[in-house]
C-alpha positions as CSV (number, residue, x, y, z in Angstrom):
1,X,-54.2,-49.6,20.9
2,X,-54.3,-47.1,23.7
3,X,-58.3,-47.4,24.6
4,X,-60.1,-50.5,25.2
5,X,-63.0,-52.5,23.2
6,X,-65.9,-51.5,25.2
7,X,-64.3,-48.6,26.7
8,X,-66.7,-45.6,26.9
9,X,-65.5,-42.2,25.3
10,X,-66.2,-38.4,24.7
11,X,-65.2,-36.8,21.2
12,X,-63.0,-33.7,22.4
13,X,-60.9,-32.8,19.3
14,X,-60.6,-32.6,15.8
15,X,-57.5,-33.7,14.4
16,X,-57.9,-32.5,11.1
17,X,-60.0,-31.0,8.3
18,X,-61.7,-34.9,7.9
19,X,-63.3,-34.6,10.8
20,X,-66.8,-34.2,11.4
21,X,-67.5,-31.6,14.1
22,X,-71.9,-32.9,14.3
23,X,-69.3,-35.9,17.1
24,X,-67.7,-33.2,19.1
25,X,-68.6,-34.0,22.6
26,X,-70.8,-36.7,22.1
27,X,-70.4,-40.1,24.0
28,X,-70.1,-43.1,22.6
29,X,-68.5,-47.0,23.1
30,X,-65.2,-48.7,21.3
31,X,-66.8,-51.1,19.0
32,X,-63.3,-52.1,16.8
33,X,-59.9,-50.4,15.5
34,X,-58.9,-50.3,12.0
35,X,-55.2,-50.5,10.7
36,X,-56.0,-50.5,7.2
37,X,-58.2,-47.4,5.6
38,X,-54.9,-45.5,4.6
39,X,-54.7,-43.0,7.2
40,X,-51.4,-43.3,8.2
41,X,-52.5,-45.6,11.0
42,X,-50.0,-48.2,12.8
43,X,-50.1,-51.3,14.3
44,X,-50.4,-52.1,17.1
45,X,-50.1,-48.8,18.8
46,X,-52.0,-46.1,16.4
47,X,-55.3,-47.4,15.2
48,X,-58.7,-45.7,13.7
49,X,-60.7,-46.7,16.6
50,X,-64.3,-47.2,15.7
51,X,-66.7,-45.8,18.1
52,X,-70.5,-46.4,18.2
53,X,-72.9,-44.1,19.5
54,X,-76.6,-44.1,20.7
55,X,-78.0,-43.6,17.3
56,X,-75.9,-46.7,16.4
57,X,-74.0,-44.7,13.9
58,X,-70.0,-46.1,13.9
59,X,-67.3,-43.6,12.8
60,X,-63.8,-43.7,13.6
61,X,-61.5,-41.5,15.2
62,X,-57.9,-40.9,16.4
63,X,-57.1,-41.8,20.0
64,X,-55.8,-37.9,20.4
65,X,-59.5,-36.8,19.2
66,X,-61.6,-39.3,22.6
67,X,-61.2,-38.6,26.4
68,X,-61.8,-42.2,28.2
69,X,-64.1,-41.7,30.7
70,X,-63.6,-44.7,32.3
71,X,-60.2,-43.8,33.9
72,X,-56.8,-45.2,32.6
């Protein structure tokens, strides 16, 4: 997976017409990935990545739609 558990993130872009633009620009943490909700995700390098937020709310994203801000 390209981003760390635990790795802090912004939401910068929406992928596709699934995703829910109330994230856009919010800040949240890596909590899991997920190969297996029929996305069209791949292991080990393409992953939903779940990320929490400071509501607690999960919701999970393509790595193309997060900026690490953390560094590489």
């Amino acid at each position: 997976a390209p981003y760390g558990i635990g790795r802090t993130v912004r939401i910068v872009f929406a992928r596709d017409e699934t995703f829910d633009k109330r994230f856009m620009g919010k800040i949240g943490e890596i909590v899991h990935y997920c190969y297996s909700c029929g996305c069209g995700q791949s292991f080990p390098d393409d992953p939903m990545i779940g990320v929490q937020f400071k509501s607690g709310k999960i919701e999970e994203f393509w790595s193309d739609e997060m900026k690490d801000l953390e560094g590489t």
